[in-house]
SERO-134033 format. One line per 10 residues: their letters; for each residue x, y, z of C-alpha. Coordinates in Angstrom, 1 decimal. Example, Ala and Ser with C-alpha at 12.3 -4.5 7.8 and 13.67 -1.06 7.14 Angstrom:
as) 12.3,-4.5,7.8 | 13.7,-1.1,7.1
//
This chain:
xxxxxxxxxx) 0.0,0.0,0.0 | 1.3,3.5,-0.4 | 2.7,5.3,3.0 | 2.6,9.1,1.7 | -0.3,10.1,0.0 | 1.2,12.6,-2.8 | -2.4,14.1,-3.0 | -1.8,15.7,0.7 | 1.8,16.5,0.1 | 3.4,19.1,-1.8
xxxxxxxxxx) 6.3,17.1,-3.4 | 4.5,14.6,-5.2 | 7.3,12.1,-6.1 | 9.1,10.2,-2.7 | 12.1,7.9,-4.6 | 14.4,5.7,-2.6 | 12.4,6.2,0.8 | 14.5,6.0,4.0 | 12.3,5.5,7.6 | 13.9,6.6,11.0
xxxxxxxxxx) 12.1,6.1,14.1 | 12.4,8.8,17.1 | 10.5,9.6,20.4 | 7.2,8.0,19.1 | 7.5,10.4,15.6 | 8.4,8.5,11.9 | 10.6,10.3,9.6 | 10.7,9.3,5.9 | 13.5,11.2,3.7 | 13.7,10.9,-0.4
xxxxxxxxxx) 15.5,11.9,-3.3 | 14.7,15.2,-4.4 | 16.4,17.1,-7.2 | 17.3,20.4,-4.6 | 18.0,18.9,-1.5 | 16.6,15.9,0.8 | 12.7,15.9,1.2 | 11.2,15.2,4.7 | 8.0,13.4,5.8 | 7.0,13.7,9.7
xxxxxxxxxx) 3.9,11.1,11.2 | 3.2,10.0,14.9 | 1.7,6.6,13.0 | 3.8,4.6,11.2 | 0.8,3.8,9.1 | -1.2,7.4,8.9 | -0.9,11.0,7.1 | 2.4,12.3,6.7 | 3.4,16.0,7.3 | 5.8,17.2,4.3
xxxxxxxxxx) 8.6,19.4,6.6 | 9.9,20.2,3.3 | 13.8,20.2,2.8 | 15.9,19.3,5.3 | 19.1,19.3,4.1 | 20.5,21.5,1.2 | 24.3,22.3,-0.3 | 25.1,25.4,-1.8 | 26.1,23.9,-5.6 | 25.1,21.1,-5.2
xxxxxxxxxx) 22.5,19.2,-7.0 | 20.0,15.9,-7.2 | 20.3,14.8,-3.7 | 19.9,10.6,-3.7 | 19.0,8.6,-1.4 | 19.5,9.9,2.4 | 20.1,7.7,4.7 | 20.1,8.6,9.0 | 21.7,7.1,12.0 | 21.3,8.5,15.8
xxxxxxxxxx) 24.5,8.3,17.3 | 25.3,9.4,20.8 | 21.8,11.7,21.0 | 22.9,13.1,17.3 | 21.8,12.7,13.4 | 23.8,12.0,11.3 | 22.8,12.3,7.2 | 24.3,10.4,4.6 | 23.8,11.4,1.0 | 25.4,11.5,-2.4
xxxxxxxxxx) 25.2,14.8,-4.5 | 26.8,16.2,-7.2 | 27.9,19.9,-8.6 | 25.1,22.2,-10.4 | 27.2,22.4,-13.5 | 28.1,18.8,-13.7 | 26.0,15.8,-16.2 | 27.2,12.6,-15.1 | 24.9,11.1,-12.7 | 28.1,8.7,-12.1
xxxxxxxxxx) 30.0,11.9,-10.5 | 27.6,11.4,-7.5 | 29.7,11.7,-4.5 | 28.7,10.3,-1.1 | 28.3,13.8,1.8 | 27.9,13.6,5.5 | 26.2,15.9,7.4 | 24.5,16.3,11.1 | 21.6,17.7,13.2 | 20.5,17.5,16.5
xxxxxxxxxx) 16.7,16.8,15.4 | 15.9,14.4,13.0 | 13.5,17.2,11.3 | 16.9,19.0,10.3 | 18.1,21.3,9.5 | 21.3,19.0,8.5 | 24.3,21.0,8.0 | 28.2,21.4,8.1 | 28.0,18.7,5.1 | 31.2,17.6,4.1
xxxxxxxxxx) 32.5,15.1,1.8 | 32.5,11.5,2.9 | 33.6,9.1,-0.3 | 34.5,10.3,-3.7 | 32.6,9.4,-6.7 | 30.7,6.9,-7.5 | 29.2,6.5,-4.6 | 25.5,6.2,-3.6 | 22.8,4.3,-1.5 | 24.5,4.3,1.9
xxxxxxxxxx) 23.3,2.4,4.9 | 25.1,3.2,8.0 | 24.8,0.6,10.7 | 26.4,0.5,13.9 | 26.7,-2.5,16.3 | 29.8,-4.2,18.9 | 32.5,-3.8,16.2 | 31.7,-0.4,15.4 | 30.3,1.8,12.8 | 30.0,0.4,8.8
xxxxxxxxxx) 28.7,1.9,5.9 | 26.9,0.1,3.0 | 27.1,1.7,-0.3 | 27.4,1.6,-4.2 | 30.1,2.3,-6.3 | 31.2,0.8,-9.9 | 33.2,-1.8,-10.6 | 34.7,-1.8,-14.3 | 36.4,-5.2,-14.6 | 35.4,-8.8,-15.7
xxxxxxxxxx) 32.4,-9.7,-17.9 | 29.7,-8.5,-15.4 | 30.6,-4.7,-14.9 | 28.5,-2.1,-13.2 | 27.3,-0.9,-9.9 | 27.6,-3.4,-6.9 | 27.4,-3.0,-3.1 | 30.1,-2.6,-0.6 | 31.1,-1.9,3.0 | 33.1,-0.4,4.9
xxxxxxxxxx) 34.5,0.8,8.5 | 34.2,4.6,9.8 | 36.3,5.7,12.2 | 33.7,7.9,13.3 | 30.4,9.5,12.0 | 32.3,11.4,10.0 | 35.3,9.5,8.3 | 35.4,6.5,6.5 | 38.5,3.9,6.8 | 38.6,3.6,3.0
xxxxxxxxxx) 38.7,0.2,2.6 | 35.9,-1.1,1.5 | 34.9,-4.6,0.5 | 32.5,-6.4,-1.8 | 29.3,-7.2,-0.7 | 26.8,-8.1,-3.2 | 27.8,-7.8,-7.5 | 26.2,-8.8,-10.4 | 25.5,-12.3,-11.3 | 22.2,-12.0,-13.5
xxxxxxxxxx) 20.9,-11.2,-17.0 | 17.9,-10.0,-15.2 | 20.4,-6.7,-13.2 | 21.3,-5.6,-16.7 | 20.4,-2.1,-16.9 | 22.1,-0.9,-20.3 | 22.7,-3.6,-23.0 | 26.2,-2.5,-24.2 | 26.7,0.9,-22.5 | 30.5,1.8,-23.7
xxxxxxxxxx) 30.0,-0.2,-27.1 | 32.8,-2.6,-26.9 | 30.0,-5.4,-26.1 | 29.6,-5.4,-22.4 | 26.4,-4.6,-20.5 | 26.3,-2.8,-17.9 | 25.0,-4.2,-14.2 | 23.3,-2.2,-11.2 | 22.8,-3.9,-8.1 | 22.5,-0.8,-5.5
xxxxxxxxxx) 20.0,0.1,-2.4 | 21.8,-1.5,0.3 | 19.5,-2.0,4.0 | 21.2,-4.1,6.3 | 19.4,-6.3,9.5 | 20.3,-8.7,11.8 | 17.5,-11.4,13.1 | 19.5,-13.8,15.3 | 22.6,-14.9,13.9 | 21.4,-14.4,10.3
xxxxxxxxxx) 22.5,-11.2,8.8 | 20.5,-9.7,5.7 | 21.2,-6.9,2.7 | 18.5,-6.7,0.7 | 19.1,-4.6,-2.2 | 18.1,-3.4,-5.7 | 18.8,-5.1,-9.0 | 18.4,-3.4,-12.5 | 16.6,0.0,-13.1 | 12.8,1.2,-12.0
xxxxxxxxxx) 12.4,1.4,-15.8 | 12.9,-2.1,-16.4 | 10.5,-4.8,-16.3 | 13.1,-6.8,-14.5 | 13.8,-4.2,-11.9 | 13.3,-5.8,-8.3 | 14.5,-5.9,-4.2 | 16.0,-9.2,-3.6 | 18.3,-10.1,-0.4 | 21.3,-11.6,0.5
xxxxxxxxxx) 22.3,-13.7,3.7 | 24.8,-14.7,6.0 | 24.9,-17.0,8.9 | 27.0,-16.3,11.4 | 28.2,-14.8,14.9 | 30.7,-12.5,13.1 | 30.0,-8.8,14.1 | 33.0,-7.1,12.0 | 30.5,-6.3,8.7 | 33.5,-6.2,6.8
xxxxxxxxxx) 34.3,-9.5,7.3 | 31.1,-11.4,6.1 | 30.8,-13.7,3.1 | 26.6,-12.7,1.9 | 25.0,-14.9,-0.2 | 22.1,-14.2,-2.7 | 19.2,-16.0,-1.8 | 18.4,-18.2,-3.4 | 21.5,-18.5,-5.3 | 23.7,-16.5,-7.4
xxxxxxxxxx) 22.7,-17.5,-10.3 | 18.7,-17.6,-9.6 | 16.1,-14.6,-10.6 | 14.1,-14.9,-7.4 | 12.6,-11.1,-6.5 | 11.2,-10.5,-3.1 | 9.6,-7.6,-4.4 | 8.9,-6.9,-8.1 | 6.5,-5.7,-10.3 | 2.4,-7.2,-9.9
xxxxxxxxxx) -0.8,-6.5,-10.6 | -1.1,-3.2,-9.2 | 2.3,-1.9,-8.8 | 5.5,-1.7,-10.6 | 8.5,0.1,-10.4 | 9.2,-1.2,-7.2 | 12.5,-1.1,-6.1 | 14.8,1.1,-3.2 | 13.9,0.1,0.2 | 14.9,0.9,3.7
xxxxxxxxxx) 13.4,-1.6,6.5 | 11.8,-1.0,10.2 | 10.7,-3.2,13.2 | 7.6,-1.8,14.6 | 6.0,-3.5,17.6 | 7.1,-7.2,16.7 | 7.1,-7.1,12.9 | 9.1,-6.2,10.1 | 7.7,-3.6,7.3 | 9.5,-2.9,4.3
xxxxxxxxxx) 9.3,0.5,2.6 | 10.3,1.1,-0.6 | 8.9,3.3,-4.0 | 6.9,2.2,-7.1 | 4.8,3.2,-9.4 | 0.9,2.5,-9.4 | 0.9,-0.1,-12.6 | -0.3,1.3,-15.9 | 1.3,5.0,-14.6 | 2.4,7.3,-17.5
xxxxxxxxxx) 5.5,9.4,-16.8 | 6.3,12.4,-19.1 | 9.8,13.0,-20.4 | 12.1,14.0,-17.0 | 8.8,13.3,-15.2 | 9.2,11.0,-11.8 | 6.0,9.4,-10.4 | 7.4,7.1,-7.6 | 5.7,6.9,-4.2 | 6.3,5.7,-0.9
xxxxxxxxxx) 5.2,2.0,-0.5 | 5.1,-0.1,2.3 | 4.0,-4.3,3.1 | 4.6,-6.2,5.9 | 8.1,-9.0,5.7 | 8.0,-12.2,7.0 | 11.4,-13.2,8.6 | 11.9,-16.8,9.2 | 15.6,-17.7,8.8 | 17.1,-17.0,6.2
xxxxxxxxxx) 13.7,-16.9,4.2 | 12.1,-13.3,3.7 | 8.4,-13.1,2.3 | 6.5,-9.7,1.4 | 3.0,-9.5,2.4 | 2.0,-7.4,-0.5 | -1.7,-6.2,-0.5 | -3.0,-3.0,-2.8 | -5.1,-0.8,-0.2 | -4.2,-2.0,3.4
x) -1.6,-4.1,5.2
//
């Protein structure tokens, strides 16, 4: 179902939607073109106050994919941009940037990782702090964007050594057939959201692009008492070499893609963006919403409870 109507908001569009929960209230930040676009609700399931822009660079442009962590009573944004005069979405380069509410404003943004890099999930347990994130990879027959992690030595610097997480391993996560035009497609596996049930630990992630028919969250899995994220082998369930979507396009949606995860009294929701199905976009035009279902954690098995109007 969708979590934002865009008929009660005044930024009609919520791509790659990221959930924080604080002090009863729900926070839901997007990809906007000017900055990072709030949502504020006491429900998790209910209507959803746009608080605008909470976080904006001077010359700096398309804002993708915040993510926020609390750490030590203080927010912390994470967020790739890029310069106003710049073309290349692939010169997006991951910015840091803190608050003491998480309504913003977010400021004293600095840079964090040099391009590419997108999609971060920071995540902080006994080892220490780690952030998930995209970057491109242009060796070998599968190239493209894949997932990595990496340590930071604090909120606000990164170890720089980042390692491998989840890469292409599908026909299905090609997102440009011969991009460069020597013959090789192009990959994009990206979205990175992290949990821990147990001793399993979970990615789930995005494969293709929301254009595609093919474009879909799917997961990957580790088993194991290892806290040092770095140091984790993931596996794509079911295997590396299976098409097997969590969440993909059906009969009322499509689209569907981007997700960032909460446990809410018990149970796991998922939320992510899409497209009602049949939706026409104009040229430059971005319909995505807000979407949420329930997810069924059992092992290593994930299920998404997907229903149209309700939960």
């Amino acid at each position: 179902m969708k979590l934002i109507d865009e008929n009660k908001v005044k930024q009609k569009f919520q791509p790659d939607p990221f959930i924080l929960e604080e002090n009863g209230e729900f926070f839901i930040y997007c990809t906007s073109t000017d900055g990072v676009q709030a949502y504020r609700s006491k429900s998790l399931i209910g209507e959803y106050e746009d608080i605008g822009k909470v976080l904006k660079i001077q010359g700096k442009k398309w804002f993708w994919a915040a993510s926020v962590i609390k750490i030590n009573g203080k927010f912390y944004m994470y967020v790739s941009c890029m310069n106003d005069e710049e073309e290349d979405a692939h010169r997006e380069t991951m910015f840091v940037a803190s608050s003491d509410s998480p309504a913003g404003p977010f400021t004293n943004a600095k840079p964090l990782i040099e391009s590419f890099s997108i999609d971060s999930h920071v995540v902080q347990n006994e080892s220490g702090l780690f952030i998930f994130y995209s970057t491109n990879d242009y060796s070998g027959d599968r190239i493209g964007t894949y997932i990595c992690v990496d340590k930071l030595l604090d909120p606000e610097r990164v170890a720089g050594n980042p390692v491998p997480v989840i890469k292409p391993t599908l026909d299905e996560e090609i997102s440009c057939k011969n991009r460069f035009g020597d013959g090789k497609d192009w990959h994009t596996i990206e979205g990175a959201f992290y949990f821990k049930e147990g001793d399993y630990h979970v990615v789930i992630y995005s494969g293709n692009c929301y254009s595609s028919p093919y474009y879909y969250l799917g997961y990957a899995v580790a088993k194991t008492k290892e806290t040092d994220l770095t140091k984790i082998k993931f596996k794509k369930y079911p295997s590396e070499k299976v098409y097997a979507p969590l969440i993909a396009k059906n009969d009322f949606e499509e689209g569907t893609g981007h997700n960032s995860l909460i446990k809410y009294k018990g149970e796991y929701f998922v939320i992510y963006h899409g497209r009602d199905k049949g939706t026409v976009e104009a040229r430059g035009e971005d319909k995505r919403t807000a979407r949420i279902c329930r997810l069924i954690v059992d092992g290593e098995k994930l299920t998404a409870v997907r229903k149209e109007n309700s939960l």
